[in-house]
CHARMM-style PDB file with segment names, atoms N, HN, CA, C and O in Angstrom:
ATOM      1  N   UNK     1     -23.568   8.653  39.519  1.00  0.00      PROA
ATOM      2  CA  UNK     1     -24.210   8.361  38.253  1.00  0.00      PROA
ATOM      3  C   UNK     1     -23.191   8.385  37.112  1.00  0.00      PROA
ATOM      4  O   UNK     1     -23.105   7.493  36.268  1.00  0.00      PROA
ATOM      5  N   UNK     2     -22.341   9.600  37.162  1.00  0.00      PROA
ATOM      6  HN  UNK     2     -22.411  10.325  37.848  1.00  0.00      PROA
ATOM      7  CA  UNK     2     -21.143   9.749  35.933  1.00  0.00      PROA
ATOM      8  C   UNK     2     -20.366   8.262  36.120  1.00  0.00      PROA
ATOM      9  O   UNK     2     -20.358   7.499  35.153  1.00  0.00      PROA
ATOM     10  N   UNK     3     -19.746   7.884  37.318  1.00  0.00      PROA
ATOM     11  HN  UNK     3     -19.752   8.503  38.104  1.00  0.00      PROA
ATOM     12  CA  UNK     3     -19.210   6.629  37.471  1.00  0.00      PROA
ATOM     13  C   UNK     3     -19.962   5.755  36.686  1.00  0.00      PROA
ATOM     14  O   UNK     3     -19.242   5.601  35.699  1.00  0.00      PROA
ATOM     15  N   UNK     4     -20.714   5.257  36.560  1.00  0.00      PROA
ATOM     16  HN  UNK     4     -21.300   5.382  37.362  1.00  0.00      PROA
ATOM     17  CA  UNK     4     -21.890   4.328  36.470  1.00  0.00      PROA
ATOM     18  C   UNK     4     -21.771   3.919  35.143  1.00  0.00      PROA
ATOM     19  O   UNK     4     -21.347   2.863  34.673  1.00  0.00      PROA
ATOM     20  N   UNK     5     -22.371   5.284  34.426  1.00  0.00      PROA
ATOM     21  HN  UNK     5     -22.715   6.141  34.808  1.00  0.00      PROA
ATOM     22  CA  UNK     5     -21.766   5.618  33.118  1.00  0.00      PROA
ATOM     23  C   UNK     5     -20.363   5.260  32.392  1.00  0.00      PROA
ATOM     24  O   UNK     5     -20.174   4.935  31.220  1.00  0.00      PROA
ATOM     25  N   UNK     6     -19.453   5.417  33.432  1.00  0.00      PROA
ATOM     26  HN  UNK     6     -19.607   5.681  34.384  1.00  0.00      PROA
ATOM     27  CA  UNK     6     -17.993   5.870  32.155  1.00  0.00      PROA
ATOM     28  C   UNK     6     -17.997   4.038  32.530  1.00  0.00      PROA
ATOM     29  O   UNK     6     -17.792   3.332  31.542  1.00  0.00      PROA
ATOM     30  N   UNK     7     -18.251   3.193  34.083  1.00  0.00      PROA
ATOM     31  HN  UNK     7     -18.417   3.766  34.885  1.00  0.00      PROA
ATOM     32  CA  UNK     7     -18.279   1.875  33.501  1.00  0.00      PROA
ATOM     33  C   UNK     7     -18.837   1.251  32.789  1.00  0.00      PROA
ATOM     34  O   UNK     7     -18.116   0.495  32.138  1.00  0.00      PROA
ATOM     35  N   UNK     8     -20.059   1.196  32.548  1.00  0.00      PROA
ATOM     36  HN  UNK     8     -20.645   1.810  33.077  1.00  0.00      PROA
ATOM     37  CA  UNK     8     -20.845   0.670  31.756  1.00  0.00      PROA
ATOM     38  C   UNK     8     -20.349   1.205  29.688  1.00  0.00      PROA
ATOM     39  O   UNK     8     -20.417   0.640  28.597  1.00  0.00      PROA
ATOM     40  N   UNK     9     -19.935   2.444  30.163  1.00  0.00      PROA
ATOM     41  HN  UNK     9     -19.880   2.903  31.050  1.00  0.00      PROA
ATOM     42  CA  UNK     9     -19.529   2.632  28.311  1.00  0.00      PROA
ATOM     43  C   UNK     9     -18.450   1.879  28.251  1.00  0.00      PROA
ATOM     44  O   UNK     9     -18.577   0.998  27.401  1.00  0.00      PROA
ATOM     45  N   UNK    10     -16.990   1.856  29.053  1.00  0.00      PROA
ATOM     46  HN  UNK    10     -16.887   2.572  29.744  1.00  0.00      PROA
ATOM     47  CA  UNK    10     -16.474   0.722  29.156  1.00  0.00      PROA
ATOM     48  C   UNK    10     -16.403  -0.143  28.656  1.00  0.00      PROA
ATOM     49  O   UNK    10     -15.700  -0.548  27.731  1.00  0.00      PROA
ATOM     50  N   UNK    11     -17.667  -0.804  29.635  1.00  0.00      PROA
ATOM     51  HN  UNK    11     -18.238  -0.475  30.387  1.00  0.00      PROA
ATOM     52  CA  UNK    11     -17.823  -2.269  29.298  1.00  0.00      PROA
ATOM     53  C   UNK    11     -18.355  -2.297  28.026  1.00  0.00      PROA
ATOM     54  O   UNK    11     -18.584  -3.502  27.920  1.00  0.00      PROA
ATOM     55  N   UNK    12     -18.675  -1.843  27.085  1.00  0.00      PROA
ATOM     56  HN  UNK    12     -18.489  -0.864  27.171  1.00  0.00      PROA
ATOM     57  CA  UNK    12     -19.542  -1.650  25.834  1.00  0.00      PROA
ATOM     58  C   UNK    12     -18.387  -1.463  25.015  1.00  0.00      PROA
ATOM     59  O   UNK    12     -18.504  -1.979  23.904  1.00  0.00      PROA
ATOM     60  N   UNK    13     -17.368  -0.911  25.221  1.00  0.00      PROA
ATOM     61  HN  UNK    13     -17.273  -0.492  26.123  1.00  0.00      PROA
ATOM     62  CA  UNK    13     -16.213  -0.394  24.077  1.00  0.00      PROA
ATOM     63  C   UNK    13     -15.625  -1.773  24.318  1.00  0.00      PROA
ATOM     64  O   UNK    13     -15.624  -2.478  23.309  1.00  0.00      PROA
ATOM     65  N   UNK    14     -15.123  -2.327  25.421  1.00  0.00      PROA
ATOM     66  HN  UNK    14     -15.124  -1.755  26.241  1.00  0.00      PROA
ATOM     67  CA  UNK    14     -14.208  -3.456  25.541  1.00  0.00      PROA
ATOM     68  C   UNK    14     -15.119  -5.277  25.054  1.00  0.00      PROA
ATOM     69  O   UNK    14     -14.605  -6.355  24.757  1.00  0.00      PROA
ATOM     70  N   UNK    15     -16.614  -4.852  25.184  1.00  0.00      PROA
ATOM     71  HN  UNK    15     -17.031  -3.977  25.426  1.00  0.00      PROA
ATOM     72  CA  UNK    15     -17.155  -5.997  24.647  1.00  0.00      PROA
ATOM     73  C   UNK    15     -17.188  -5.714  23.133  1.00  0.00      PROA
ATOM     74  O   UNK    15     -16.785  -6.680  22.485  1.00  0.00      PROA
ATOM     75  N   UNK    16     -17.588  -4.570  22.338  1.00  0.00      PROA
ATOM     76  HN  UNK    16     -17.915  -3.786  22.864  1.00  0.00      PROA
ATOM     77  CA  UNK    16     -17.359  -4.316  20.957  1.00  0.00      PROA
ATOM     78  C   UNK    16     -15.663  -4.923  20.706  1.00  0.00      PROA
ATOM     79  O   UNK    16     -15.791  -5.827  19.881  1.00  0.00      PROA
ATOM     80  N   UNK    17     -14.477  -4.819  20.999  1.00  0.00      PROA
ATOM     81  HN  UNK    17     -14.374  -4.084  21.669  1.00  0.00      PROA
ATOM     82  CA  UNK    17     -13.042  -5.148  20.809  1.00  0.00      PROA
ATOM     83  C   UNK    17     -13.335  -6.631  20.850  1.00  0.00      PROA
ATOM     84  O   UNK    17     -13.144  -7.205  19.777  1.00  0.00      PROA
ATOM     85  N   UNK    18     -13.688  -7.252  21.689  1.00  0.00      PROA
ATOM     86  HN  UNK    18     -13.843  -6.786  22.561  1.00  0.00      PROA
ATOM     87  CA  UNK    18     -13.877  -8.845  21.902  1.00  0.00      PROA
ATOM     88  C   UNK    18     -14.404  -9.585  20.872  1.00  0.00      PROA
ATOM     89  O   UNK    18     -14.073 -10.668  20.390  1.00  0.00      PROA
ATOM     90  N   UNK    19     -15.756  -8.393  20.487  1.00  0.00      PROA
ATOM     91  HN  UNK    19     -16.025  -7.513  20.879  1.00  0.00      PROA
ATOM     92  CA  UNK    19     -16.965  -9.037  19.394  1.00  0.00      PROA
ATOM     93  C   UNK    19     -16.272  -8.805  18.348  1.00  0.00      PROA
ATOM     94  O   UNK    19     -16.505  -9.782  17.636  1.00  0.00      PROA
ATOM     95  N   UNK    20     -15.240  -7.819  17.548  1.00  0.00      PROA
ATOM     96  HN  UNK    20     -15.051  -7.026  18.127  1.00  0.00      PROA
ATOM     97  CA  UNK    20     -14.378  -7.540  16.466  1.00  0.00      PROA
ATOM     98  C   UNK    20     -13.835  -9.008  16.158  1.00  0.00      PROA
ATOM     99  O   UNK    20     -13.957  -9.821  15.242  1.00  0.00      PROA
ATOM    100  N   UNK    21     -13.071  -8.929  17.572  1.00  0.00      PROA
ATOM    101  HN  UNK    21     -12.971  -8.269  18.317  1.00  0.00      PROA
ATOM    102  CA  UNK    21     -11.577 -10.048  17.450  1.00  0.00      PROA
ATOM    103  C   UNK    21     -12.077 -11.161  16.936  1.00  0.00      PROA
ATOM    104  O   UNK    21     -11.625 -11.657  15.903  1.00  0.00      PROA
ATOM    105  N   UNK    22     -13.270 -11.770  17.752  1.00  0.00      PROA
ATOM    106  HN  UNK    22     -13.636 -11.368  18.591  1.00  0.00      PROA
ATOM    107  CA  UNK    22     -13.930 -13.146  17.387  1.00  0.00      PROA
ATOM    108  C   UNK    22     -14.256 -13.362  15.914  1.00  0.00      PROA
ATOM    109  O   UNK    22     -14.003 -14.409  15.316  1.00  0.00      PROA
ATOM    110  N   UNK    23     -14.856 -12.255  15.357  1.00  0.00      PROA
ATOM    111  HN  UNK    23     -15.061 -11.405  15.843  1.00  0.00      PROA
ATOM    112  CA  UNK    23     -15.701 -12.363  14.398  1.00  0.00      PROA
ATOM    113  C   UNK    23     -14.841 -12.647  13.144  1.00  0.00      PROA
ATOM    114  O   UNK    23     -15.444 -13.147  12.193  1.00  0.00      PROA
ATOM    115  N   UNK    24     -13.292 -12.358  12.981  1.00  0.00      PROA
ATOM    116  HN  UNK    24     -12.802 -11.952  13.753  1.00  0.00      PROA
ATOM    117  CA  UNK    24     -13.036 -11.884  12.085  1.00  0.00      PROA
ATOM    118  C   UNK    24     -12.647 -13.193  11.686  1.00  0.00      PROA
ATOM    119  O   UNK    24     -12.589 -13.278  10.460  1.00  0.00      PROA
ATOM    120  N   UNK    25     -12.262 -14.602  12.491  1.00  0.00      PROA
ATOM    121  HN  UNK    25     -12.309 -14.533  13.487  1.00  0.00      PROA
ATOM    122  CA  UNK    25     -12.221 -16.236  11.939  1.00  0.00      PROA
ATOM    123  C   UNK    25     -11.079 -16.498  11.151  1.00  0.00      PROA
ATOM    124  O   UNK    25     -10.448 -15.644  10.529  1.00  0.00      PROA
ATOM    125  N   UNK    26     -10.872 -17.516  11.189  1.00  0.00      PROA
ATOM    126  HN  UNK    26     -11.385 -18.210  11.694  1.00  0.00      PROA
ATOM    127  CA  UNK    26      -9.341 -18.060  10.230  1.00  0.00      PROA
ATOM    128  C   UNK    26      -8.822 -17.135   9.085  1.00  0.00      PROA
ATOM    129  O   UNK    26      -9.508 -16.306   8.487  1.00  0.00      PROA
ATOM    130  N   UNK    27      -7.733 -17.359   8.910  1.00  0.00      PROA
ATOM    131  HN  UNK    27      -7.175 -18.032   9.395  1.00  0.00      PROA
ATOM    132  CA  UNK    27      -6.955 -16.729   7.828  1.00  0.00      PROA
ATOM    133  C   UNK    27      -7.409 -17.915   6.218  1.00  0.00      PROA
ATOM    134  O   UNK    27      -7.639 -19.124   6.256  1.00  0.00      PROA
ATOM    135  N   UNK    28      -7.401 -17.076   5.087  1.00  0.00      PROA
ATOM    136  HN  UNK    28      -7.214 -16.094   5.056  1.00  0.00      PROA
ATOM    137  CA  UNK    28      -7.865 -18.016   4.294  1.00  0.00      PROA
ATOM    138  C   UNK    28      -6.378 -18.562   3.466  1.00  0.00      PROA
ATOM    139  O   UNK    28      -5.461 -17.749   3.585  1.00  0.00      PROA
ATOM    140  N   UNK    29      -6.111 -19.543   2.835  1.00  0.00      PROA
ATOM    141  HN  UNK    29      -6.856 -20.204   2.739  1.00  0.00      PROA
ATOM    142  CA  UNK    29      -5.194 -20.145   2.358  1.00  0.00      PROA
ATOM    143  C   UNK    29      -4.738 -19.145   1.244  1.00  0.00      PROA
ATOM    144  O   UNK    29      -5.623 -18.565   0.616  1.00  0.00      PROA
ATOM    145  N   UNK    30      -3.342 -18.884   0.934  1.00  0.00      PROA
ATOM    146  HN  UNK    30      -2.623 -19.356   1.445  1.00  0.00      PROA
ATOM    147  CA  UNK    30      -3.008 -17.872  -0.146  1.00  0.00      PROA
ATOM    148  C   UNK    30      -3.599 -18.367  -1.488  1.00  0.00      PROA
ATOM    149  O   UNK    30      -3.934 -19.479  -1.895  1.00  0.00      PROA
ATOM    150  N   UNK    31      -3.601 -17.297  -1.950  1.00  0.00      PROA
ATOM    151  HN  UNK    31      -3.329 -16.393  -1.619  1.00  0.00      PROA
ATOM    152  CA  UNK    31      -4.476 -17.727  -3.381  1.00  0.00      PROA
ATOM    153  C   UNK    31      -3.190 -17.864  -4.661  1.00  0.00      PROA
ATOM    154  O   UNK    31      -2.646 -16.843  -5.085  1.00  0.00      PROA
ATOM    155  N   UNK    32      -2.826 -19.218  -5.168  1.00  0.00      PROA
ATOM    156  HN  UNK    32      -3.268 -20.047  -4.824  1.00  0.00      PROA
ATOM    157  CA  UNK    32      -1.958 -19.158  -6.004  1.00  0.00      PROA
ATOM    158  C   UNK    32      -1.589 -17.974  -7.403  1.00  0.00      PROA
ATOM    159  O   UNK    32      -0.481 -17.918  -7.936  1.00  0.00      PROA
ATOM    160  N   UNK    33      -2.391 -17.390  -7.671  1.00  0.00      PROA
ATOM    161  HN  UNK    33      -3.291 -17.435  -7.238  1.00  0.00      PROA
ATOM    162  CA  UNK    33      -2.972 -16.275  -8.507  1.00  0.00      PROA
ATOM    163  C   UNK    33      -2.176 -15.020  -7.977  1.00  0.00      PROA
ATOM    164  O   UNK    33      -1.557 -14.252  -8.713  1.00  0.00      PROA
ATOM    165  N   UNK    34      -2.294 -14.883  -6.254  1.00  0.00      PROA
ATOM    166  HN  UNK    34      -2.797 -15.507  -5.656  1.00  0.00      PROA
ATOM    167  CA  UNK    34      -1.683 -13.459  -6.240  1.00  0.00      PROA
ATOM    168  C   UNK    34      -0.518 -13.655  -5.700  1.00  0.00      PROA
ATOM    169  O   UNK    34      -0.092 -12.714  -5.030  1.00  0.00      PROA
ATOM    170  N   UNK    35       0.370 -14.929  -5.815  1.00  0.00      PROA
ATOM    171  HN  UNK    35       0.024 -15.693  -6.359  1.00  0.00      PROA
ATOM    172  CA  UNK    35       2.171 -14.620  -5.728  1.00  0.00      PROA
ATOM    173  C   UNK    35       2.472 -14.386  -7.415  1.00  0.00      PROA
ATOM    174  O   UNK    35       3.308 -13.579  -7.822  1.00  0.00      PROA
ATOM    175  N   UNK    36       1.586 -15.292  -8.350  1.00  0.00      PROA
ATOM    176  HN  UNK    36       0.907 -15.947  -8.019  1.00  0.00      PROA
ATOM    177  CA  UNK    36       1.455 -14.136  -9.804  1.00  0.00      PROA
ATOM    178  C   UNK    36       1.588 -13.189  -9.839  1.00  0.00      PROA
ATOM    179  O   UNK    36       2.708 -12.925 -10.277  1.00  0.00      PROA
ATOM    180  N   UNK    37       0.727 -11.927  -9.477  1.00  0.00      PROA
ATOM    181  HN  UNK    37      -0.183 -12.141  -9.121  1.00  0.00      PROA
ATOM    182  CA  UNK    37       0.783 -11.182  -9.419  1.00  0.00      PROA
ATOM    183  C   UNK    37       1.719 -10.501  -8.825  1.00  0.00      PROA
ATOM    184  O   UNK    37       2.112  -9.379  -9.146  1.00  0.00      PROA
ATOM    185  N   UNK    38       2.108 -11.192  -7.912  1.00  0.00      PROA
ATOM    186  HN  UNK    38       1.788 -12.103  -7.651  1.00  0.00      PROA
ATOM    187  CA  UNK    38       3.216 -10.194  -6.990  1.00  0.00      PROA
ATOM    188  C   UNK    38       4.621 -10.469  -7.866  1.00  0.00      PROA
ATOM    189  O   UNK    38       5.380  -9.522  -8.072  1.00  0.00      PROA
ATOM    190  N   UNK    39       4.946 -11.880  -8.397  1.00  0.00      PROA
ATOM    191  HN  UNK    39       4.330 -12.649  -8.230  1.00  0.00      PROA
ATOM    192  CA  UNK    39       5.784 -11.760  -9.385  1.00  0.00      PROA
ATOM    193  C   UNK    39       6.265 -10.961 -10.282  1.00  0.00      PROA
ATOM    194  O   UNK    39       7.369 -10.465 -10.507  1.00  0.00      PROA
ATOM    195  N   UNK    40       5.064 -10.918 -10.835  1.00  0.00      PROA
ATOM    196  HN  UNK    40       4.167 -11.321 -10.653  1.00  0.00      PROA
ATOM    197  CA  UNK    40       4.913  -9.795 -11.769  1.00  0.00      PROA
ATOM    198  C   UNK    40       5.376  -8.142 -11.974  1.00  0.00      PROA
ATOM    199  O   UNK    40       6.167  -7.505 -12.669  1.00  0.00      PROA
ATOM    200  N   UNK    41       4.089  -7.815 -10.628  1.00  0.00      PROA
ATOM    201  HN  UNK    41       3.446  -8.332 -10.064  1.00  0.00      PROA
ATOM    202  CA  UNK    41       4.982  -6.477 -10.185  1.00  0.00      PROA
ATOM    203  C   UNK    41       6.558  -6.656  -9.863  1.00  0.00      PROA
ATOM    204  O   UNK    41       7.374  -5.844 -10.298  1.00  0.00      PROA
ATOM    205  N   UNK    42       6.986  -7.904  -8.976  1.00  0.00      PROA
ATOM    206  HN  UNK    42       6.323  -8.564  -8.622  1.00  0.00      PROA
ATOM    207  CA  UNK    42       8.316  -7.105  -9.159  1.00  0.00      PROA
ATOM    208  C   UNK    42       9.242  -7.376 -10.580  1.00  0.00      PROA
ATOM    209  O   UNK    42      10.373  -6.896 -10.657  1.00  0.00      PROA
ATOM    210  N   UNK    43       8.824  -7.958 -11.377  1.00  0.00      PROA
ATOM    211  HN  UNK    43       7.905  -8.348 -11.314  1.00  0.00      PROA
ATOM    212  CA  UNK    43       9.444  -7.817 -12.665  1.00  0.00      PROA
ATOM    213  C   UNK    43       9.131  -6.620 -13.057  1.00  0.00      PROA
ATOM    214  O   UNK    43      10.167  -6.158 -13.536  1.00  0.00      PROA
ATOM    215  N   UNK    44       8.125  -5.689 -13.147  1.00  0.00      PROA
ATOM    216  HN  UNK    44       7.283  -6.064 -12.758  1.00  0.00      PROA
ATOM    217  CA  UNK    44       7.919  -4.906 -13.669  1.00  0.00      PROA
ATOM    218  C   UNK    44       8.790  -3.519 -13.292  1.00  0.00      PROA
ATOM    219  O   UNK    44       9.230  -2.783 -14.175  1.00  0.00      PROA
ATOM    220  N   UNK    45       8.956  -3.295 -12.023  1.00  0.00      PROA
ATOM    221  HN  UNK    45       8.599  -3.893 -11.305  1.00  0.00      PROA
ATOM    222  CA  UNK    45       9.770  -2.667 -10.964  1.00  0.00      PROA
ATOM    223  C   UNK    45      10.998  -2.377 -11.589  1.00  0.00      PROA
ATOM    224  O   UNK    45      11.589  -1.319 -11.804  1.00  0.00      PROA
ATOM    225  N   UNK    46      11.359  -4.075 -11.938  1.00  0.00      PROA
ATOM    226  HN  UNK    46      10.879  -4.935 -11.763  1.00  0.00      PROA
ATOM    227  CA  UNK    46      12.580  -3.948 -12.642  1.00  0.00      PROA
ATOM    228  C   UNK    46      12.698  -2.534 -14.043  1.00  0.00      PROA
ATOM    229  O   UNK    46      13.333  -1.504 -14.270  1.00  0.00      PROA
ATOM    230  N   UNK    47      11.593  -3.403 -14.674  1.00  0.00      PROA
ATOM    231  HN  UNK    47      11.077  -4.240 -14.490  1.00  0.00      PROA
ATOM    232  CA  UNK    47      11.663  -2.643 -15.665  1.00  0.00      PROA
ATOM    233  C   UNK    47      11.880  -0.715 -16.142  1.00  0.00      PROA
ATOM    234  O   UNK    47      12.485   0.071 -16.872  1.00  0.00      PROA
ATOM    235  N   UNK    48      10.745  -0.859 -14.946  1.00  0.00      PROA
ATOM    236  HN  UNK    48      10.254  -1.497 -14.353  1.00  0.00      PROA
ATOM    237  CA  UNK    48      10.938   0.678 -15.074  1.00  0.00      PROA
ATOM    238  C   UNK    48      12.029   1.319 -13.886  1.00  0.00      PROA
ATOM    239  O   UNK    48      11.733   2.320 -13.234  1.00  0.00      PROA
ATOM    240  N   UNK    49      13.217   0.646 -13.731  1.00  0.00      PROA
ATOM    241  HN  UNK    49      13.457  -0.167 -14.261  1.00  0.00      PROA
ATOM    242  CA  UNK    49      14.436   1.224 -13.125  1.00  0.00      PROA
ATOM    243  C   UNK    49      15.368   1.234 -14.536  1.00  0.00      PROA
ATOM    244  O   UNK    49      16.006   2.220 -14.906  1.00  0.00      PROA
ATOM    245  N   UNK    50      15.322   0.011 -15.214  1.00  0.00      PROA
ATOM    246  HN  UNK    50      14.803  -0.790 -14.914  1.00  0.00      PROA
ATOM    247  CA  UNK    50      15.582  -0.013 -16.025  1.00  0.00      PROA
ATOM    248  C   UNK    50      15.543   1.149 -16.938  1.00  0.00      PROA
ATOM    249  O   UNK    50      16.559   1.781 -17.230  1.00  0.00      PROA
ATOM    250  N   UNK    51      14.209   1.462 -17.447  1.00  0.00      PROA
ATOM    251  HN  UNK    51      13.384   0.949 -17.210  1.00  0.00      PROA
ATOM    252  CA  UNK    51      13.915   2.372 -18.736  1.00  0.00      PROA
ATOM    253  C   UNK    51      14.452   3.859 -17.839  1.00  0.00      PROA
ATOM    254  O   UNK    51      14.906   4.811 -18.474  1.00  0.00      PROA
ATOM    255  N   UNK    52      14.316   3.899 -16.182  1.00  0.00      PROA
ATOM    256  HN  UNK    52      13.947   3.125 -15.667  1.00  0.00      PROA
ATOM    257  CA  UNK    52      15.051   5.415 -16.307  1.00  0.00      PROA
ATOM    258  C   UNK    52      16.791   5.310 -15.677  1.00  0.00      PROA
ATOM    259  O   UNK    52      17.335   5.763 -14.670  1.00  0.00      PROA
ATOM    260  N   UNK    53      17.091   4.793 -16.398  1.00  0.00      PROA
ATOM    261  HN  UNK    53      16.649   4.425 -17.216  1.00  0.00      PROA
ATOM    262  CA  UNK    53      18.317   4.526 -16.283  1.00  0.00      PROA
ATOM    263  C   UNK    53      18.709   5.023 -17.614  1.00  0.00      PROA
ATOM    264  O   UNK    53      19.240   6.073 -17.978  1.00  0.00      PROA
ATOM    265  N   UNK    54      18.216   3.762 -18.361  1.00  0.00      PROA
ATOM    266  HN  UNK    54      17.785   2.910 -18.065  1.00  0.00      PROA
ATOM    267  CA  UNK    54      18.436   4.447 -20.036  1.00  0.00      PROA
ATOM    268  C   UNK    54      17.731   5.537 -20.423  1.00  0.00      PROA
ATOM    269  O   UNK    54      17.930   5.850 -21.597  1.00  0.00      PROA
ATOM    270  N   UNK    55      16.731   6.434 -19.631  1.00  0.00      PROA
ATOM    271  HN  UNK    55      16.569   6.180 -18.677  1.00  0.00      PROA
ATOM    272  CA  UNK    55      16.160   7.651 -20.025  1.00  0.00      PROA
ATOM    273  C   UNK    55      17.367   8.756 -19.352  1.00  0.00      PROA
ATOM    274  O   UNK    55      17.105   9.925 -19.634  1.00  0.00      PROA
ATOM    275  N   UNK    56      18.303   8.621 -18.734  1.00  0.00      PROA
ATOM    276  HN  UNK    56      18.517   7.671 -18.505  1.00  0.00      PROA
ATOM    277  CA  UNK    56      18.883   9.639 -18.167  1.00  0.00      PROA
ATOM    278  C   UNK    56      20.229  10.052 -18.534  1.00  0.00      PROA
ATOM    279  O   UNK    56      21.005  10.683 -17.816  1.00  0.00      PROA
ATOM    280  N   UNK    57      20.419   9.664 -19.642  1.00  0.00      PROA
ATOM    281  HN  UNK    57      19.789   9.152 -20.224  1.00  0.00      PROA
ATOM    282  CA  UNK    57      21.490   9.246 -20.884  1.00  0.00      PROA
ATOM    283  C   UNK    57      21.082  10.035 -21.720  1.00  0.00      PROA
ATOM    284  O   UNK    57      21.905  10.695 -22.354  1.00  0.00      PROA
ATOM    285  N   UNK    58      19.819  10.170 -21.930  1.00  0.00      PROA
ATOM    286  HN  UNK    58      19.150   9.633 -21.415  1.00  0.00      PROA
ATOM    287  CA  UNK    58      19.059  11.026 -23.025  1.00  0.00      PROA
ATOM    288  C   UNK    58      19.112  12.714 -23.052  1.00  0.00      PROA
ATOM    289  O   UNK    58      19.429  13.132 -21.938  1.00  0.00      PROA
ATOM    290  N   UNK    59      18.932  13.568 -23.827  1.00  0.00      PROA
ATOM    291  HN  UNK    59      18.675  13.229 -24.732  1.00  0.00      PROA
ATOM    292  CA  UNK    59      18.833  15.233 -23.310  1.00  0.00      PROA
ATOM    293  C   UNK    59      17.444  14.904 -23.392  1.00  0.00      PROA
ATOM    294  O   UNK    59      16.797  14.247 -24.207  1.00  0.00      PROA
ATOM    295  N   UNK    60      17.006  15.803 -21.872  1.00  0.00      PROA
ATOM    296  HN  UNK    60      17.531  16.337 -21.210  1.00  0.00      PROA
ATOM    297  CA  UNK    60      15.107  16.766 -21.978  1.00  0.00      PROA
ATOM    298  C   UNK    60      15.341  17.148 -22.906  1.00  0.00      PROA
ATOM    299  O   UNK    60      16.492  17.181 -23.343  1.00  0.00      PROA
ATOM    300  N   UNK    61      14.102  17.660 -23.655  1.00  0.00      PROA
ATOM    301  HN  UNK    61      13.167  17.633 -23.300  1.00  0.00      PROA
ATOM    302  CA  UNK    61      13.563  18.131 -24.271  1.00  0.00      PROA
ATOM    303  C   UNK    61      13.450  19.865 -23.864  1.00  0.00      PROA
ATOM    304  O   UNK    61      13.837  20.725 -24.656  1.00  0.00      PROA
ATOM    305  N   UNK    62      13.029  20.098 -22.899  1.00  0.00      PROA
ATOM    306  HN  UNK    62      12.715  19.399 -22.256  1.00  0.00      PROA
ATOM    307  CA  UNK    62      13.619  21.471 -21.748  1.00  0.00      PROA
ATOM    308  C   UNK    62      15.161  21.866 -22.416  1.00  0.00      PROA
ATOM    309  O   UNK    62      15.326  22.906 -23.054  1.00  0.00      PROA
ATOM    310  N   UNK    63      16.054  21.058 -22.213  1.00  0.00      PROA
ATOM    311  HN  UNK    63      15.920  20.213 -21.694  1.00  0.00      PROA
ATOM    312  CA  UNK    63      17.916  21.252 -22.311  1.00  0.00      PROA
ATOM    313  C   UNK    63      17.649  21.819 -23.728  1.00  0.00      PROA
ATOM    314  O   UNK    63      17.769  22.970 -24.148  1.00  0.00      PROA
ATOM    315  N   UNK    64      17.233  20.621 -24.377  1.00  0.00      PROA
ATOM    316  HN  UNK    64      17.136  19.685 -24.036  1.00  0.00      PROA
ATOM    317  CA  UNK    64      17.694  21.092 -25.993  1.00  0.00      PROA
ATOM    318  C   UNK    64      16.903  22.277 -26.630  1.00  0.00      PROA
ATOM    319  O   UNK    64      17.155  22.621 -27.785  1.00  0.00      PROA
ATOM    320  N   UNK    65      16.130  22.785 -26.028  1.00  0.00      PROA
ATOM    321  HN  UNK    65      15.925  22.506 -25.090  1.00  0.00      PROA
ATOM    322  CA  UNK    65      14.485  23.641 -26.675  1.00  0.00      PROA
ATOM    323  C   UNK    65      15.460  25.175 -26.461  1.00  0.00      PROA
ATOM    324  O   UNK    65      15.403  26.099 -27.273  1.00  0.00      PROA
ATOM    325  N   UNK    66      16.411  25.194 -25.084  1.00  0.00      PROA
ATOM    326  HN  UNK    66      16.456  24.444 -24.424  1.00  0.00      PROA
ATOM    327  CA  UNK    66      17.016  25.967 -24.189  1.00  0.00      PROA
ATOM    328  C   UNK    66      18.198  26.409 -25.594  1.00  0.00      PROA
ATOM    329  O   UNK    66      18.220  27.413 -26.306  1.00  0.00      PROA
ATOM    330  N   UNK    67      18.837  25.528 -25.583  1.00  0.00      PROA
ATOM    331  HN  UNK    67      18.819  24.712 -25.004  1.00  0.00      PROA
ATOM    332  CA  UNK    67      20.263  25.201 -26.004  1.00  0.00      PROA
ATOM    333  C   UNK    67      20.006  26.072 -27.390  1.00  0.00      PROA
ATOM    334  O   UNK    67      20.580  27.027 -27.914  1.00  0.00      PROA
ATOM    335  N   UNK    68      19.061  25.407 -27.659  1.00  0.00      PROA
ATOM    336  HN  UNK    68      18.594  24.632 -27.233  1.00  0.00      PROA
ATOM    337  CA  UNK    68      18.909  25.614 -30.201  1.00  0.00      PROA
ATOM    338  C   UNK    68      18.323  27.244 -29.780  1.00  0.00      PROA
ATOM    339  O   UNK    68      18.378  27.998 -30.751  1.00  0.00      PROA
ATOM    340  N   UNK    69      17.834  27.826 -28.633  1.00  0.00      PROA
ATOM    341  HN  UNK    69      17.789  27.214 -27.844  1.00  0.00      PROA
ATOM    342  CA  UNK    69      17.754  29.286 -28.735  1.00  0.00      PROA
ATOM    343  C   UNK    69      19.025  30.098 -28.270  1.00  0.00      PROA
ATOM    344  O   UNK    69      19.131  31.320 -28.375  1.00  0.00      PROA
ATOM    345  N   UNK    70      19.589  29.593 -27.955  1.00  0.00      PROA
ATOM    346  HN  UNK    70      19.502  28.600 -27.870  1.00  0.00      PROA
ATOM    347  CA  UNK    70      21.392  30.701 -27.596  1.00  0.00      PROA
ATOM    348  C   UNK    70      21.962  30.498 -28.732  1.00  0.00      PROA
ATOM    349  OT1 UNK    70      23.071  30.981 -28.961  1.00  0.00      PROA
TER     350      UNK     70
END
């Protein structure tokens, strides 16, 4: 009977995988809008390598708060 069982659940897990695969149908055409977007972000990427680049040039606020009390 346990046999019976572990085939038949089996067959139920491996027909659910089949019924997934089928269902899920063509890929849809890229949407001109989100290589925009992806543009974008990586300009932006840029940017903020940028700003901590030129932020690390700067004193914390921590350093100097430290410093003006000795």
């Amino acid at each position: 009977m346990r046999n019976r069982a572990a085939w038949i659940a089996g067959a139920l897990g491996a027909a659910g995988v089949v019924y997934r695969a089928l269902r899920r149908g063509p890929k849809l055409a890229a949407d001109p809008r989100a290589d925009d977007l992806r543009r974008k972000l990586d300009d932006s990427k840029q940017l903020v390598e940028e700003r901590e680049e030129f932020e690390s040039g700067e004193t914390a606020v921590d350093e100097v708060e430290t410093s003006a009390k000795e």
